[in-house]
C-alpha positions as CSV (number, residue, x, y, z in Angstrom):
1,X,135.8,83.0,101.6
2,X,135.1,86.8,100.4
3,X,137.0,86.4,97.9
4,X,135.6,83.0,96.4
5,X,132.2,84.5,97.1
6,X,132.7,87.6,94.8
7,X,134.5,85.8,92.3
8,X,130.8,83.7,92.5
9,X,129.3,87.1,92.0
10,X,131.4,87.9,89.1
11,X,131.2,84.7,87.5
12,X,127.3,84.9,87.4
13,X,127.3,88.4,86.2
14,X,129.4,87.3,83.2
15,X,127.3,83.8,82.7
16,X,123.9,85.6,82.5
17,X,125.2,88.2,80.4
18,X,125.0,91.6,82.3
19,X,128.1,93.2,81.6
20,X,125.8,94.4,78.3
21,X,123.9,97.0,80.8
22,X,127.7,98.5,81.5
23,X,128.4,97.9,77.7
24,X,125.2,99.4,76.6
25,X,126.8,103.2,77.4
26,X,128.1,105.1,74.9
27,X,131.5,105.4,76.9
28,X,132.2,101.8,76.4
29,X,129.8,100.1,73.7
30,X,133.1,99.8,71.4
31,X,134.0,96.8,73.9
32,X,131.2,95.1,73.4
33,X,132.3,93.0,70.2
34,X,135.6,92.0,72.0
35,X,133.9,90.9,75.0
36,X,131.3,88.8,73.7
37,X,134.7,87.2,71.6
38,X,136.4,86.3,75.4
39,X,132.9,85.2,76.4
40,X,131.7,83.0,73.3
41,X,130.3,80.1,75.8
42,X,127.9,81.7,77.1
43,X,124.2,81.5,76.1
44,X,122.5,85.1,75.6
45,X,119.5,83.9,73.7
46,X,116.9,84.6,76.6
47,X,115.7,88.5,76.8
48,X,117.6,90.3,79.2
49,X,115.7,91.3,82.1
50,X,115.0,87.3,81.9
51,X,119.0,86.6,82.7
52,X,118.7,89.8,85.0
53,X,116.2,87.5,87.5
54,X,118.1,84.3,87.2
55,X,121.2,86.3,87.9
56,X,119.7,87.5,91.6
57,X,118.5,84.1,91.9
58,X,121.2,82.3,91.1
59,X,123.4,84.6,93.6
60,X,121.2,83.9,96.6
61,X,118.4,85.5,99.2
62,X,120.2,88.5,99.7
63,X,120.3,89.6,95.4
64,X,117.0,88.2,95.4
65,X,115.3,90.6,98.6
66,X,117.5,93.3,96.2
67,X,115.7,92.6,92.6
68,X,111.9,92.2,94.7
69,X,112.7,96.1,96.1
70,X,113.1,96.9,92.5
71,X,110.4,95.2,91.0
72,X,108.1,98.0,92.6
73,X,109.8,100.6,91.3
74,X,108.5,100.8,87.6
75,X,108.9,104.6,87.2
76,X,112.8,104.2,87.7
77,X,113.1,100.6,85.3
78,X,112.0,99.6,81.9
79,X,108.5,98.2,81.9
80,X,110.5,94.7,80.9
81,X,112.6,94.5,83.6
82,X,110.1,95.4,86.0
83,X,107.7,92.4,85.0
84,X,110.4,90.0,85.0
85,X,111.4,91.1,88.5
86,X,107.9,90.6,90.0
87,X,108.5,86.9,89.1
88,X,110.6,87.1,92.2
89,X,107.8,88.2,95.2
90,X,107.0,84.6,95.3
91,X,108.7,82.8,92.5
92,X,111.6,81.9,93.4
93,X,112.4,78.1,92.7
94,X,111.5,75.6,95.7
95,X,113.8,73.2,97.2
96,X,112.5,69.7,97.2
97,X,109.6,68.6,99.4
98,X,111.6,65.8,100.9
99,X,114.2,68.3,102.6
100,X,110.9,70.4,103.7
101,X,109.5,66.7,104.9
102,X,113.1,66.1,106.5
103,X,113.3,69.5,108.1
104,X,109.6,69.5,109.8
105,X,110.5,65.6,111.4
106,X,113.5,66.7,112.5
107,X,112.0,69.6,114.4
108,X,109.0,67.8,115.6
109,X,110.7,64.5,116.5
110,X,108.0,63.0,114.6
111,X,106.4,62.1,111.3
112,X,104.2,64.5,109.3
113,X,101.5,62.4,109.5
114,X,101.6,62.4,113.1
115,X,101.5,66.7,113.5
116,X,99.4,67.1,110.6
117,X,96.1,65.4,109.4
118,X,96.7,66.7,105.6
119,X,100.1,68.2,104.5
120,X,100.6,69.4,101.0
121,X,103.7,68.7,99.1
122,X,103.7,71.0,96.9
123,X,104.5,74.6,97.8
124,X,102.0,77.6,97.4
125,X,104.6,80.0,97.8
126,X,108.2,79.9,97.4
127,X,110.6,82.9,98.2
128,X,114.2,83.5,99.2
129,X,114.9,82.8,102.6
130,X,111.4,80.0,103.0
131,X,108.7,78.5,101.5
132,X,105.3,77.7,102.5
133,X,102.6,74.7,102.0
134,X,98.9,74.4,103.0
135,X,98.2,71.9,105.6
136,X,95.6,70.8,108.2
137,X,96.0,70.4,111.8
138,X,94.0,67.5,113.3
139,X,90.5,68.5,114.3
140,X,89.5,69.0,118.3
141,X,86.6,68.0,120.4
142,X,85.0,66.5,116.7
143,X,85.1,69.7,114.8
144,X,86.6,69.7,111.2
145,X,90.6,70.0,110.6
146,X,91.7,73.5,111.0
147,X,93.7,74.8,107.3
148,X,96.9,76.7,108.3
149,X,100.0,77.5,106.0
150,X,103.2,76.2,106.8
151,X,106.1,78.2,106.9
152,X,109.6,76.5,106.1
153,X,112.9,77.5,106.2
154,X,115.7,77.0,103.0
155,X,117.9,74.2,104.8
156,X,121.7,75.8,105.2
157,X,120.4,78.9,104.4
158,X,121.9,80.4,107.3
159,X,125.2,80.1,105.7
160,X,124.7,81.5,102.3
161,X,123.7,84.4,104.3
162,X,126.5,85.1,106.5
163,X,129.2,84.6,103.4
164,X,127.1,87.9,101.9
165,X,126.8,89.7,105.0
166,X,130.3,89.7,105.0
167,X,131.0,90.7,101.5
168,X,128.4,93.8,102.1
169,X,130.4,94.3,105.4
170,X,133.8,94.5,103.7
171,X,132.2,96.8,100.5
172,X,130.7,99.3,103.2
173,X,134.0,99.4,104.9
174,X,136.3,100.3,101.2
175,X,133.0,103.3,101.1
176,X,133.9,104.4,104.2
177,X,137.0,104.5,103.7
178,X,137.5,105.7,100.2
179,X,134.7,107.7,99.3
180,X,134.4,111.5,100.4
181,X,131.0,110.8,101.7
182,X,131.0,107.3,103.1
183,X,131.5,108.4,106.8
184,X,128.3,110.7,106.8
185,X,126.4,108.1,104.9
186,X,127.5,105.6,107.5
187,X,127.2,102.5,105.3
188,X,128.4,100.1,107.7
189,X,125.9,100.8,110.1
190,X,123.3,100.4,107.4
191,X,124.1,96.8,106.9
192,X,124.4,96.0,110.0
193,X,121.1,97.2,110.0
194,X,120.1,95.0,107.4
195,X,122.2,92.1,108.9
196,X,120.3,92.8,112.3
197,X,116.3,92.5,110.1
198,X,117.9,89.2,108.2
199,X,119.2,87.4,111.3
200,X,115.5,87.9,112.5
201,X,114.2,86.4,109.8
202,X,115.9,83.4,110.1
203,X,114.1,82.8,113.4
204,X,110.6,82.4,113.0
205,X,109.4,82.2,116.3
206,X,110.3,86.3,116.0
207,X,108.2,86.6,113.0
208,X,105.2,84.5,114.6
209,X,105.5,87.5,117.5
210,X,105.7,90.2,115.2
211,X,102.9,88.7,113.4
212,X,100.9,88.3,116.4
213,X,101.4,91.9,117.6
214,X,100.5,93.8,114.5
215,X,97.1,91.7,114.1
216,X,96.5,92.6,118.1
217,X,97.2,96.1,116.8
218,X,94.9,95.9,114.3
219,X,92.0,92.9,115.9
220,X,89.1,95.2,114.9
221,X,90.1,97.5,111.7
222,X,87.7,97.2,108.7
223,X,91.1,98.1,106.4
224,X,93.6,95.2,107.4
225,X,93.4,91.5,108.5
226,X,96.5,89.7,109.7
227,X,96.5,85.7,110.2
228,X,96.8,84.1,113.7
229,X,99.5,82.3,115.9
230,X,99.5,78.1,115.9
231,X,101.7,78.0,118.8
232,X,101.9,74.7,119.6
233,X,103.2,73.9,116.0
234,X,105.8,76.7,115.9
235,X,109.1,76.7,116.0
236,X,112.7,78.9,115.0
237,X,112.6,76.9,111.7
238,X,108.8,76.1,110.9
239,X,106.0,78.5,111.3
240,X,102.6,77.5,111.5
241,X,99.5,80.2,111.0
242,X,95.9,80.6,109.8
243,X,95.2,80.3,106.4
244,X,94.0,83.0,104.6
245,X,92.4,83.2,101.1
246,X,92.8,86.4,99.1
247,X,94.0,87.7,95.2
248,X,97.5,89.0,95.5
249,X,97.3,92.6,94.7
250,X,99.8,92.5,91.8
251,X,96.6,90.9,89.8
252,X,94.7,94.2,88.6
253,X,92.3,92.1,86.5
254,X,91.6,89.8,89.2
255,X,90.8,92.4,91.7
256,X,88.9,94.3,89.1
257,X,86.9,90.9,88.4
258,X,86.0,90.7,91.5
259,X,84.4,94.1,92.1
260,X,87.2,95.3,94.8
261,X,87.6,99.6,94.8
262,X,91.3,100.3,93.4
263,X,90.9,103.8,94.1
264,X,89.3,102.9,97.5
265,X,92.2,100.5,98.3
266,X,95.1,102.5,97.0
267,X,93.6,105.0,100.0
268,X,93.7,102.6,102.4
269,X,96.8,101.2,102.0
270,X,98.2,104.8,102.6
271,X,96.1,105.0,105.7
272,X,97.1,101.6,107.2
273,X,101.0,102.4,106.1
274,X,100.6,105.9,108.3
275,X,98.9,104.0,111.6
276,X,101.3,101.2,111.2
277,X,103.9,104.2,111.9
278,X,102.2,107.2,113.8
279,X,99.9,105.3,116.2
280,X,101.6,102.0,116.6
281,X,105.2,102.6,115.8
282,X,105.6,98.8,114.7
283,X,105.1,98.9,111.1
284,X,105.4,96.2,108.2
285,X,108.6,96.8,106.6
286,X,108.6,94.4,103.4
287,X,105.1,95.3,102.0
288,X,106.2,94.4,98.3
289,X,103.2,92.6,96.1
290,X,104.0,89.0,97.1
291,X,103.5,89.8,100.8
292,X,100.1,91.5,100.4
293,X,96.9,89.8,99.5
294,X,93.1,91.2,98.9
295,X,89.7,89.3,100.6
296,X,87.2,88.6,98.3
297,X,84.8,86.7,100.8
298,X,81.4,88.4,101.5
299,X,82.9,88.8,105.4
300,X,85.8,90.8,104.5
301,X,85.5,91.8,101.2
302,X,88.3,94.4,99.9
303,X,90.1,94.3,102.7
304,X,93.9,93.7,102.7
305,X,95.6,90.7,104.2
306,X,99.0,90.9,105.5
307,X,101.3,88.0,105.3
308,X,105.5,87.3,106.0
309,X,106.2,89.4,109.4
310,X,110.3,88.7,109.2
311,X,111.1,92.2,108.5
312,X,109.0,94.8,110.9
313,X,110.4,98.6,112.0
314,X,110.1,100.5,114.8
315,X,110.1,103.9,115.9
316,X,110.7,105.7,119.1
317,X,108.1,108.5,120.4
318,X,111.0,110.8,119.3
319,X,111.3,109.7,115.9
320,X,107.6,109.7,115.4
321,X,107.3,113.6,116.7
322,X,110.0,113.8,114.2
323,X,108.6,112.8,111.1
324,X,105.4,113.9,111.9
325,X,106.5,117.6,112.4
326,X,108.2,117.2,109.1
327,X,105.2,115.4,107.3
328,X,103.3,118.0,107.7
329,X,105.2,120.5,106.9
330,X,106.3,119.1,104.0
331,X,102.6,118.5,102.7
332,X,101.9,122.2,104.0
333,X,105.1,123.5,101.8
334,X,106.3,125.1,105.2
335,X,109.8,124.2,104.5
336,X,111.6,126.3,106.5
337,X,109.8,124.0,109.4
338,X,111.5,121.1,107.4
339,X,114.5,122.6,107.7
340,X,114.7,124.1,111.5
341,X,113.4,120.3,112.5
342,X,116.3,119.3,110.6
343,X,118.3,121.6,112.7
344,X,116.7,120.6,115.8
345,X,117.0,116.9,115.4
346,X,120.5,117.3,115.2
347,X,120.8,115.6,111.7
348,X,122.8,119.0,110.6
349,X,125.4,120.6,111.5
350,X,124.0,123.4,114.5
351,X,125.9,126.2,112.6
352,X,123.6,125.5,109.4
353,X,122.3,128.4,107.9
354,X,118.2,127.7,108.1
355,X,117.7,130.2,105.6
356,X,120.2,128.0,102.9
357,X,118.6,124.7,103.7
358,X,115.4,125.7,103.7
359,X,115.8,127.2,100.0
360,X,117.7,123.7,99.0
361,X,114.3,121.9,99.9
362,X,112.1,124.3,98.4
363,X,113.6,123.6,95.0
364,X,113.7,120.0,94.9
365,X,109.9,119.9,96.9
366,X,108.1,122.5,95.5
367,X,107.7,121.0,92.0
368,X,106.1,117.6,92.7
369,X,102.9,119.2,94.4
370,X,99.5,119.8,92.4
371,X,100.6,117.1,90.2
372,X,98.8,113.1,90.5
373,X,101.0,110.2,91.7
374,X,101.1,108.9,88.4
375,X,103.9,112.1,87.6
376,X,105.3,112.1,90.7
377,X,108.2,109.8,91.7
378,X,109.0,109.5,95.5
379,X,112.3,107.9,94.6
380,X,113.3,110.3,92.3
381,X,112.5,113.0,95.1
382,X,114.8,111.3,97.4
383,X,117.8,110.4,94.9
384,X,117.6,114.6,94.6
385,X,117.1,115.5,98.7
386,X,120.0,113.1,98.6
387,X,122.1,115.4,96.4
388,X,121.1,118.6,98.2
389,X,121.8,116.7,101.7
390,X,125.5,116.6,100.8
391,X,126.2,120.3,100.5
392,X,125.2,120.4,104.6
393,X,126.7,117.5,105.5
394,X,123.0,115.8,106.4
395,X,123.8,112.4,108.4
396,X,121.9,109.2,107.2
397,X,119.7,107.9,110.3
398,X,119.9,103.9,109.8
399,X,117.2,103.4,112.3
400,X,115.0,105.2,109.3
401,X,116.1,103.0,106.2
402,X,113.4,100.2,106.6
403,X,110.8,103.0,106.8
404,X,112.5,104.8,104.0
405,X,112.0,101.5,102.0
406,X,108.2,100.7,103.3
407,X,107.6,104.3,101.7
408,X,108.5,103.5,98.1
409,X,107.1,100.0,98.8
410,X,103.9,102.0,99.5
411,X,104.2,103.9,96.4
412,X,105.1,101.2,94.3
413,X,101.6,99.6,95.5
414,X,99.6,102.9,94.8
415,X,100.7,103.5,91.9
416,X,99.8,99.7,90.3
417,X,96.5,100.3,91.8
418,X,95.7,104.2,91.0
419,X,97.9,106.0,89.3
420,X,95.8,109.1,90.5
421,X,96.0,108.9,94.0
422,X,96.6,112.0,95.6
423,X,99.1,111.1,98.4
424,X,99.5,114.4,99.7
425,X,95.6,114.7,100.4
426,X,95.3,111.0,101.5
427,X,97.8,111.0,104.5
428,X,98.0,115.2,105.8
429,X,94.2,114.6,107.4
430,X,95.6,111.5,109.3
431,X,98.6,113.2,110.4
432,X,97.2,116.1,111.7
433,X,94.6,114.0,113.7
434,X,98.0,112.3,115.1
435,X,99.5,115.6,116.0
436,X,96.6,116.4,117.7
437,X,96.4,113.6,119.8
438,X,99.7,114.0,120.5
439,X,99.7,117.8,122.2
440,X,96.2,118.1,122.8
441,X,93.7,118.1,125.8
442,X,93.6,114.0,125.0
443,X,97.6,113.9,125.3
444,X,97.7,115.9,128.4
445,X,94.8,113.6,130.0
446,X,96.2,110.5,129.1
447,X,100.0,111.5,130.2
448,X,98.2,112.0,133.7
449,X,96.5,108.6,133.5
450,X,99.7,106.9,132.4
451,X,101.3,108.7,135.7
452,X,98.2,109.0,138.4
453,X,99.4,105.3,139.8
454,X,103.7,106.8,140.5
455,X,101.7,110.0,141.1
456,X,100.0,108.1,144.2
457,X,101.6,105.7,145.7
458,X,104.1,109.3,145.8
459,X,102.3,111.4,147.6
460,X,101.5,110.1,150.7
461,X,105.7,110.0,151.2
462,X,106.3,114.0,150.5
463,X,105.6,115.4,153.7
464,X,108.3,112.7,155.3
465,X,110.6,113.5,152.8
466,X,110.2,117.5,152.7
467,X,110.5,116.9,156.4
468,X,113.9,114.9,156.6
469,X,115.0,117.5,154.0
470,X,115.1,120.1,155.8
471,X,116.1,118.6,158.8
472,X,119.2,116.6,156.8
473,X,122.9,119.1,157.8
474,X,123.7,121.3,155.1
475,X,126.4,120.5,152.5
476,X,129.0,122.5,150.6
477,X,126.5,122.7,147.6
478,X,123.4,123.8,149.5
479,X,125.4,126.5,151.2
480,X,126.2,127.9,148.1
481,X,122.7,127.5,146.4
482,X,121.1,129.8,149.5
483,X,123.8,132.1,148.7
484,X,123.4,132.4,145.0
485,X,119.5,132.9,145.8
486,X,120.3,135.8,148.0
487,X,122.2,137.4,145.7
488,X,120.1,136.8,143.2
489,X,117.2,138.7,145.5
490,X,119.1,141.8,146.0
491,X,120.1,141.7,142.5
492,X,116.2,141.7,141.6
493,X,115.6,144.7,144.0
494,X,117.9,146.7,142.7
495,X,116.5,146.1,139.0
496,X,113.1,146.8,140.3
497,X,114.8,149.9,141.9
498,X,116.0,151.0,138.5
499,X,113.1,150.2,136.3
500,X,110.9,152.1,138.9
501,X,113.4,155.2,138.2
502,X,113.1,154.9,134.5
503,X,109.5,154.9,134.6
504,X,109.4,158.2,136.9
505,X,111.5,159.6,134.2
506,X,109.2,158.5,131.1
507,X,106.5,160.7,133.2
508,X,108.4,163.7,134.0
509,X,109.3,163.9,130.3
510,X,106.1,163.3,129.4
């Protein structure tokens, strides 16, 4: 089957014409004549970024996820490619209404008509792994039907997905195995990784509770609104939620039309991405253009809407302490901080030299500060800390790749919307709010009000315990703990003894 599936992958390649990106280099353009003699059935008339995006599509939800990561990265594409690519955030081609119809019966064990008091054909949305329609749920004690969107899932869709997973699995374990650097890049355990945040979006009861803790997360924020739970109505292959109204924030024009900030929202969306991850450690992890809408009502004007909850990160305290620390030194240009954390974490070697690493990150850092987003490039900065990583043998953390992607996702977004924005300036006052929180008088008073209920029921129990302690016969160990104390005692005398000489010596020489 891997092998039918990347002679599939091949076959498409060569159909849509994109051997000519390989061809296109100087190495080997003097093939290009004889290949395109082997190939004369195929059509090459459409542009090429055109044949790039039915290429992903044609090869599934997996190519397609892969093209909509790049569509947000215009500083690292041709402005062509990048537009074409965009088509995909909610593009894709539908499957036909009647297997959506077929689907929802089967699920409900009854007719449309019967769940829903309106249901719309024709999809508002249509991307690679589901679809979604506008609806209306029957109205309730004589109010007026309630308008959701309706989430579907591609029928068999589970299947196209395992035959790539595999295929990825296989190519991760030939880098592993033949590459110099695949073991400390640990490849495998990135798709698995991947695998894991796929397998959950083909569930979406999961995505109706990741959805439902990120808007209890953020219920009363003036920056972000996320759309409610229809429980009744959802299920592992249908979601059902409210339905929101908003300009995707790929339209500039639209946004600008209708009086929304850009430079006020490109702020904000740095600010929600760094309390998504700092203060709630659940964060939005596929925050590319077709997931993210703008309100325009009077109510909610300007703020952001957040919609398709399948892929979500989270971090531990640890990791959150971690990249914090890091953060801010990195904004403050303290890099040997960036490097001892580094060192700390465990993510080097412990024989490292901090000194070395420390002057590796200076000179890929230093030169992207003082200088607006619009000249910096994020992914260009990792692609280089990437390079420098090698010479110390930096392991890849895969429980960081989602939030490593949210980042340029982030970027991408900012950068559409102001090409000024100073990250830097934007997100080091909310970090070191964070950090203070985190080690300050607050921390320390509510550690003791997370512990004060262990801390009492406890305490009525020590003397009982103190006493059967010392009343419990003495073992092997504490024999030998008493003893070690002792000796420790007389050895403290007699170092008070001789520190007592040297100072009567200091004063006689005196």
């Amino acid at each position: 089957m891997r092998i039918l599936r990347l002679a599939r992958i091949f076959h498409v390649a060569l159909k849509h014409g994109l051997d000519e990106f390989l061809l296109g280099h100087e190495r080997v353009r003097g093939l290009r004549p004889f290949v395109n003699r082997i190939l004369f059935w195929r059509d090459l008339s459409l542009p090429r970024a055109e044949r790039l995006r039915l290429a992903l599509v044609d090869l599934g939800p997996i190519f397609v996820k892969f093209g909509q990561m790049l569509s947000t990265r215009r500083d690292l594409l041709p402005t062509d490619i990048a537009d074409e690519l965009a088509k995909l955030q909610d593009r894709v081609p539908p499957f036909p209404s009647d297997q959506v119809v077929a689907t929802l019966e089967r699920v409900y064990g009854k007719s449309v008509g019967e769940v829903f008091a309106s249901f719309e054909r024709e999809p508002v949305a249509s991307a690679s792994v589901a679809q979604v329609h506008f609806a209306e749920l029957p109205a309730k004690d004589g109010g007026a039907p309630t308008p959701v969107a309706v989430k579907v899932l591609r029928p068999s869709i589970a299947g196209v997905i395992e035959k790539d997973l595999a295929l990825m699995d296989t190519a991760a374990m030939l880098v592993e195995r033949l590459w110099s650097d695949g073991k400390r890049l640990k490849p495998r355990a990135v798709v698995a990784e991947f695998e894991k945040n796929l397998r959950d979006e083909l569930d979406l009861t999961r995505e109706a509770a990741n959805c439902s803790l990120l808007r209890r997360n953020f219920r009363h924020s003036p920056l972000l609104m996320v759309p409610g739970i229809h429980w009744d109505t959802t299920e592992p292959e249908v979601l059902v939620m409210e339905r929101m109204s908003g300009i995707p924030i790929g339209r500039i024009d639209e946004l600008k039309a209708a009086g929304i900030d850009l430079k006020r929202l490109s702020r904000a969306g740095v600010e929600i991405f760094f309390t998504q991850v700092f203060r709630d450690g659940f964060f939005h992890a596929d925050m590319h253009p077709g997931n993210i809408f703008v309100a325009t009502d009077p109510a909610n004007h300007g703020k952001y809407i957040a919609v398709d909850f399948g892929i979500v990160g989270t971090l531990s305290e640890t990791d959150k302490r971690y990249l914090a620390v890091n953060f801010l030194a990195f904004f403050r240009r303290d890099y040997r901080r960036v490097a001892t954390a580094h060192v700390e974490s465990g993510w080097v070697p412990p024989g490292t030299r901090v000194d070395e690493l420390e002057a590796e990150i200076r000179v890929v850092c230093e030169p992207i500060f003082d200088r607006p987003l619009s000249e910096i490039s994020l992914g260009k900065v990792l692609l280089q800390l990437f390079r420098a990583s090698r010479r110390f043998n930096v392991e890849i953390q895969p429980q960081l790749t989602l939030l490593q992607k949210t980042l340029l996702n982030v970027e991408g977004l900012g950068r559409q919307l102001d090409p000024d924005l100073d990250l830097w300036t934007t997100a080091m006052p909310f970090l070191e709010r964070w950090m203070e929180d985190q080690i300050g008088p607050r921390a320390l008073a509510r550690r003791f009000e997370t512990e004060a209920p262990y801390l009492i029921a406890a305490l009525p129990e020590l003397p009982r315990l103190i006493h059967q302690r010392l009343l419990a016969p003495q073992t092997a160990s504490d024999i030998a703990l008493k003893e070690l104390a002792a000796t420790q005692r007389v050895r403290n005398r007699w170092l008070a003894i001789v520190a007592a000489l040297l100072v009567l010596v200091a004063v006689e020489l005196r």
